[in-house]
C-alpha positions as CSV (number, residue, x, y, z in Angstrom):
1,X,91.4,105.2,87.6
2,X,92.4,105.6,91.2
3,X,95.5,107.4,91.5
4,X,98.8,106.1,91.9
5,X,97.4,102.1,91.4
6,X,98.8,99.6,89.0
7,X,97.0,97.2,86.8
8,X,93.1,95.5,87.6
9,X,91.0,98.6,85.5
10,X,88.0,96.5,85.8
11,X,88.0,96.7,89.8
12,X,89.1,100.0,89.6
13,X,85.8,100.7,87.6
14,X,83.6,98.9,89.5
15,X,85.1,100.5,92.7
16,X,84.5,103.8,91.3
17,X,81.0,103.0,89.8
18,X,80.2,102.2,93.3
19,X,81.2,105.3,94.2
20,X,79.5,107.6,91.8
21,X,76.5,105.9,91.7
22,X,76.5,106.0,95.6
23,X,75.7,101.9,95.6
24,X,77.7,101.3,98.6
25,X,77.4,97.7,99.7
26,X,78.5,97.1,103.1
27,X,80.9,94.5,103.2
28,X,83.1,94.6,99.9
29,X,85.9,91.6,99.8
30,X,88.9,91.8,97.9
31,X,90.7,88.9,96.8
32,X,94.1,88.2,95.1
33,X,97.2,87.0,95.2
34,X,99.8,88.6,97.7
35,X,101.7,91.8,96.7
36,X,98.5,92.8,94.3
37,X,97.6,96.0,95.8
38,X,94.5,94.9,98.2
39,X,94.9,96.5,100.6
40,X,96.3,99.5,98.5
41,X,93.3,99.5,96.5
42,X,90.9,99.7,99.7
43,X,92.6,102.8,100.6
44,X,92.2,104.4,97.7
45,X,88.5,103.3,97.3
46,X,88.3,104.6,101.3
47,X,90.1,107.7,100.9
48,X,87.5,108.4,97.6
49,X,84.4,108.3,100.4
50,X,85.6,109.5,103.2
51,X,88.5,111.9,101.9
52,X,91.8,113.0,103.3
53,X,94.1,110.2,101.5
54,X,97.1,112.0,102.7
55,X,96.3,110.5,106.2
56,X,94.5,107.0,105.2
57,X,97.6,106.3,103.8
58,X,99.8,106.7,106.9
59,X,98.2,103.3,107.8
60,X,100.2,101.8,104.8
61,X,101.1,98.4,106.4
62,X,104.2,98.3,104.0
63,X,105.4,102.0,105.9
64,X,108.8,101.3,107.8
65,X,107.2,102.8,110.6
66,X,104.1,100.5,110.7
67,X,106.1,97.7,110.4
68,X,108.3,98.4,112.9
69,X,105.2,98.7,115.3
70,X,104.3,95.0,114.4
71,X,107.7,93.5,114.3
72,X,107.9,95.0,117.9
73,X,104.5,93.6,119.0
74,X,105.8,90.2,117.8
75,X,107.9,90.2,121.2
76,X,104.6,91.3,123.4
77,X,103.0,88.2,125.4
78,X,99.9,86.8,123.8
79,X,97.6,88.6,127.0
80,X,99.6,91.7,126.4
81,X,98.3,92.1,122.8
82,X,95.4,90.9,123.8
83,X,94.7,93.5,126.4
84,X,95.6,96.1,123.5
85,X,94.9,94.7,119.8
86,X,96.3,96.0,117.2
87,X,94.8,98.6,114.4
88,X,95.6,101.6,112.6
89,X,93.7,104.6,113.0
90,X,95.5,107.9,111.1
91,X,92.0,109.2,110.2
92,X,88.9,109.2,112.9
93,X,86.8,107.5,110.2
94,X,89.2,105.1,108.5
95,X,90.6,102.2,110.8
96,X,92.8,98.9,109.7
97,X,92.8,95.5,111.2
98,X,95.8,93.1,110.5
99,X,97.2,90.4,111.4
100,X,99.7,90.2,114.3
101,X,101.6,88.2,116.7
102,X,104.1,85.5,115.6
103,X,101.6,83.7,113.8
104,X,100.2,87.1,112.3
105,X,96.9,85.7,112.9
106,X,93.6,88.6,112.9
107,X,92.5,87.6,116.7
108,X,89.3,87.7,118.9
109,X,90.3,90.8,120.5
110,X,90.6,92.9,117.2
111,X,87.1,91.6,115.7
112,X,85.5,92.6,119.5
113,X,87.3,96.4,119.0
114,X,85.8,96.4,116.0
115,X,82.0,95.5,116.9
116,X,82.7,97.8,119.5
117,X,83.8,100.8,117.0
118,X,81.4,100.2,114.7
119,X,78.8,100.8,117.3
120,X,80.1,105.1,116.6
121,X,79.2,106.7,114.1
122,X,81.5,108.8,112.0
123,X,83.1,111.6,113.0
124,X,83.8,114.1,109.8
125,X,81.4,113.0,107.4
126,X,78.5,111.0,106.7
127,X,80.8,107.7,106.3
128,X,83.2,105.4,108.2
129,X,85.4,102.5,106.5
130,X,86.5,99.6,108.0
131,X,89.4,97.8,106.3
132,X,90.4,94.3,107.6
133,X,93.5,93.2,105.8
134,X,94.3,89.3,104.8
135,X,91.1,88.6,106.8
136,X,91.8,84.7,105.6
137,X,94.2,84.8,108.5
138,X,91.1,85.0,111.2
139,X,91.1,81.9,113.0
140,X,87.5,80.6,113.3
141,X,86.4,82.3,116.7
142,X,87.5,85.6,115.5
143,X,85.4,85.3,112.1
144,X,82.4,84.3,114.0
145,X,82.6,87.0,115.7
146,X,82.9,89.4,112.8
147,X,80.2,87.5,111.7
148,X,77.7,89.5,114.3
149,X,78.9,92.9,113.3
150,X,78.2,91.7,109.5
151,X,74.8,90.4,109.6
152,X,73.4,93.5,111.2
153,X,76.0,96.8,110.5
154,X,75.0,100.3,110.8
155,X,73.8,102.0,107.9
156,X,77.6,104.3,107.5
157,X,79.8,101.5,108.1
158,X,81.3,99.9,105.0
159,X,83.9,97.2,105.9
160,X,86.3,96.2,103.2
161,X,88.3,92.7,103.5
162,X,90.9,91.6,101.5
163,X,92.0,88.0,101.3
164,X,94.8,85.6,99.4
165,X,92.3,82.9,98.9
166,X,88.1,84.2,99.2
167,X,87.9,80.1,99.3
168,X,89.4,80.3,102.9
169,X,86.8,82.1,104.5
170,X,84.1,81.0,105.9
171,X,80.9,80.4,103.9
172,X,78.9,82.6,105.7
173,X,81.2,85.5,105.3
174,X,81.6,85.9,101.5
175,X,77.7,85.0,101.1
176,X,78.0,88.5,102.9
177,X,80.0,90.3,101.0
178,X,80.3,91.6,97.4
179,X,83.6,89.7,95.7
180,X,85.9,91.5,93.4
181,X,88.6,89.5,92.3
182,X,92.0,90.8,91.3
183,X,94.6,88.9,88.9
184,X,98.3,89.5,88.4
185,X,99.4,92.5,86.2
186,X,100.4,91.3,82.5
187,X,104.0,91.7,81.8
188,X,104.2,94.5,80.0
189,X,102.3,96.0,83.3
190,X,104.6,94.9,85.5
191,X,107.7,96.1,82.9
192,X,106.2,99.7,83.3
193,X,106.1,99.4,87.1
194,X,109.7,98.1,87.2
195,X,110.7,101.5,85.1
196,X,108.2,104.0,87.3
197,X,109.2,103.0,90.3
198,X,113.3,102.8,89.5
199,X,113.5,98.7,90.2
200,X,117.2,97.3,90.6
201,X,117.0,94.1,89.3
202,X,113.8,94.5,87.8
203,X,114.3,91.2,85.9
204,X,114.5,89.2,88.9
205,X,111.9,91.0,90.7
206,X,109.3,90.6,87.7
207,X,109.9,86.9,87.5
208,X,109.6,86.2,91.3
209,X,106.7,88.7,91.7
210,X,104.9,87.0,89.3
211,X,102.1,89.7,88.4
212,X,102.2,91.3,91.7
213,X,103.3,94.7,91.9
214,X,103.8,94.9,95.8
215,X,106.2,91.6,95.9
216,X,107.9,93.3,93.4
217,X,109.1,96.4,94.8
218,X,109.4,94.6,98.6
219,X,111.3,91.3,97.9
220,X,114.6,91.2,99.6
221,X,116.9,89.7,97.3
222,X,119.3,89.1,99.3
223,X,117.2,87.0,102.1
224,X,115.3,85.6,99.4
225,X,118.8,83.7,97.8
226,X,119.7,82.7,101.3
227,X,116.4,81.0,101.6
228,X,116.7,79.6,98.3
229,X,120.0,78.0,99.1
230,X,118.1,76.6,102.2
231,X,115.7,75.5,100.7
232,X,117.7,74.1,97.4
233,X,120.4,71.9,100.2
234,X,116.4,70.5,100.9
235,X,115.4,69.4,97.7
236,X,119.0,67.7,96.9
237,X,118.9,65.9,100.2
238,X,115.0,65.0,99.7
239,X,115.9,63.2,96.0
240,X,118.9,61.7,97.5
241,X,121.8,64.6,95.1
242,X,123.0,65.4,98.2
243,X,123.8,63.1,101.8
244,X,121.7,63.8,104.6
245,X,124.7,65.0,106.2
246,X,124.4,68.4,103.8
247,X,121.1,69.0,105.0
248,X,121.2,68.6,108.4
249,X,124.2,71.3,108.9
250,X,121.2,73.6,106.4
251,X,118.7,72.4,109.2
252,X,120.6,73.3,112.5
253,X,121.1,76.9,110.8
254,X,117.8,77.3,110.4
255,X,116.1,76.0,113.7
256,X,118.7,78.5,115.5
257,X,117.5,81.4,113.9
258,X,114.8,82.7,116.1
259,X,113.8,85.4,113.2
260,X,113.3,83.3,110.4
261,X,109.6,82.4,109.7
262,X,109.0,78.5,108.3
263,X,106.2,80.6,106.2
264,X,108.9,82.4,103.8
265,X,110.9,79.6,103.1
266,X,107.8,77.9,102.3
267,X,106.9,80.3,99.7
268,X,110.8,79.9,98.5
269,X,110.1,76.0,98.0
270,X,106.7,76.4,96.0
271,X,108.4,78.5,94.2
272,X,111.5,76.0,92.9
273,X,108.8,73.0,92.5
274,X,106.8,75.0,90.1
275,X,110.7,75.4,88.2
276,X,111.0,71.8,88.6
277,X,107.4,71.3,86.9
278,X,108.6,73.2,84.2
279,X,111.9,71.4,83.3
280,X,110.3,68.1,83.7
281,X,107.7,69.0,81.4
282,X,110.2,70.5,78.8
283,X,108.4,73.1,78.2
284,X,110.3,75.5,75.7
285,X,107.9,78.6,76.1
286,X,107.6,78.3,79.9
287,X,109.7,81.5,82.3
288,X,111.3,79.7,85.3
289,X,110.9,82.0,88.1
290,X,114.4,81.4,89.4
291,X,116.0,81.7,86.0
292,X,118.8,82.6,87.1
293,X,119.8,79.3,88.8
294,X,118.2,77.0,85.5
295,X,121.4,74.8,85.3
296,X,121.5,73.6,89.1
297,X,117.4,73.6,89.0
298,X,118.2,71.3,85.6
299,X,120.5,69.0,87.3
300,X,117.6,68.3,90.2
301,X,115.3,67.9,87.6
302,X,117.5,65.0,85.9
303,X,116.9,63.3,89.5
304,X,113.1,63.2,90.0
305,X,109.8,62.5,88.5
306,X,106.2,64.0,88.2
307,X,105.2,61.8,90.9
308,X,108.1,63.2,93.6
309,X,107.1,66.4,92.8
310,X,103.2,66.0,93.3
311,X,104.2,64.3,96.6
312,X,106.3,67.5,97.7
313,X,103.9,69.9,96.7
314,X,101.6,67.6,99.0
315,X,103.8,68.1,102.0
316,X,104.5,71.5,101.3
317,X,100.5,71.9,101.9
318,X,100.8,70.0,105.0
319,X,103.4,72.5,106.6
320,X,101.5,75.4,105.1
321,X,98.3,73.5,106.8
322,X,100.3,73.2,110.0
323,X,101.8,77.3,110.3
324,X,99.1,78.3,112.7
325,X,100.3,75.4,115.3
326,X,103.4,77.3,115.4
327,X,105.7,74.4,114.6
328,X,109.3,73.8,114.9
329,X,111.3,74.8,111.5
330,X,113.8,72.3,111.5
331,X,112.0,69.4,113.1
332,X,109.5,70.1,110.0
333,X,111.4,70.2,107.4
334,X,113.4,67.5,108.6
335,X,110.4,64.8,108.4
336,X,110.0,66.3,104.9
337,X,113.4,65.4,103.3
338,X,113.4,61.7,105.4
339,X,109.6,61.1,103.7
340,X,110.7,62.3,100.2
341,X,113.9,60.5,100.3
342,X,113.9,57.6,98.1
343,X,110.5,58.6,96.9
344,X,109.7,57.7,93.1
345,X,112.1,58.3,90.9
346,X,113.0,58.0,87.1
């Protein structure tokens, strides 16, 4: 197996069969949920081809340093970033696209600097890799430009993309490109990760991570239970535990924080519906994610029905939907809780 990678042997094996067997396609997407080790895993696949991992993996996006150079770029006018997109190039023949920009959307810009690239052959060996990471956040005009370089690419570029949800990209691009699918690590995986890597909190962590090594090791705890308080004063408001008055103190906090994305608490508020699922369902076997607030999850519980939480799971889609259109925070959630307010209940 790759070294250093957690969990997903069989697209380790196929990865390496490729490899050995020299049966390189050209475009290769990987697809999974976040924290998995994508983007980890197209290094190491990279780094197997073209060699020299000690440098591919400078380009680590999870590397204080790298995202440092993003979070500053967040500040950057849209032409500014434009004028200079955004990639990561610590080897001449490796080079990774992301997403950027306050939206962290990849952009027009990057997928032209790519055509533009590939047009060069490598410069150390007989091979150059590509890696565009969470390619799902392209926005249509950038895949369709990708799309040029992918229908016709030179015979030593291979282009790796990994992606949330393959079911997001366009058609056309994953009839392009050989799938290999990764799924969450098993428990006891994610119990040996815990202990290797020295995990405060590991209990926590493996419950909120949810198979996913990465989310694991990078969750803030501490921003993650002020979200979740946020996001909790929400769902008490939107079935009518709490007065509105309680949430709207929650939602001034939140639009006057200019550093908060609308995208994390989001992930925060799927994550205490599926808990809510759960306890409605009375299901004795099932592992809350947030077990350690079960009693004040329990009480919300008491107050709503499946139906109230299919129609906030709904909306939560809609904001998701609506991320790109960079929307106000508080304005957003704040039509949420008024439309769920009074919804069905038992």
């Amino acid at each position: 197996m790759f070294e250093n990678f957690h969990g997903n042997a069989e697209a380790q094996r196929v990865l390496q069969e490729m490899v050995r067997g020299q049966r390189l396609p050209q475009t290769i997407l990987l697809a999974g949920p976040e924290g998995i080790g994508k983007a980890t895993l197209a290094r190491r696949f990279a780094a197997s081809i073209v060699g020299h991992p000690e440098l591919i993996e400078q380009d680590d996006l999870s590397l204080a340093s790298n995202q440092e150079v993003i979070a500053e770029r967040e500040k950057w006018t849209a032409e500014k970033r434009n004028e200079d997109p955004i990639l990561f190039n610590s080897y001449p023949d490796f080079v990774t696209f992301c997403p950027e920009g306050p939206l962290r959307q990849i952009s027009i810009p990057q997928m032209r600097v790519l055509k533009e690239r590939a047009q060069y052959g490598p410069l150390k060996g007989t091979r150059k890799v590509f890696l565009i990471d969470q390619i799902d956040r392209a926005n249509e005009q950038a895949a369709n430009s990708l799309l040029k370089t992918l229908e016709e690419p030179p015979a030593y570029l291979i282009i790796v993309a990994t992606a949330t949800n393959a079911y997001d990209l366009l058609p056309t691009i994953r009839s392009r490109s050989v799938p290999i699918y990764l799924t969450p690590l098993h428990e006891a995986e994610m119990a040996g990760f815990a202990r290797e890597k020295g995990l405060k909190d590991a209990a926590r962590r493996i419950a909120l991570a949810a198979g996913s090594p990465g989310l694991a090791m990078s969750i803030d705890l501490q921003a993650y239970d002020k979200r979740r308080a946020q996001m909790l004063a929400l769902l008490g408001a939107a079935c009518g535990m709490l007065p509105w008055a309680d949430w709207a103190k929650t939602s001034e906090a939140l639009n006057a924080s200019r550093t908060e994305k609308l995208e994390n608490h989001l992930k925060v508020l799927y994550l205490l519906l599926d808990d809510l699922l759960l306890l409605r369902c009375q299901d004795r076997n099932a592992k809350l994610r947030n077990f350690d607030i079960e009693r004040e999850l329990g009480g919300l519980a008491q107050a709503i029905n499946f139906a109230w939480i299919q129609k906030a799971v709904k909306k939560t889609d809609e904001l998701v939907d609506l991320l790109r259109r960079n929307i106000q925070k508080g304005i957003a959630l704040d039509s949420m809780v008024l439309e769920l307010r009074g919804s069905v209940r038992l």
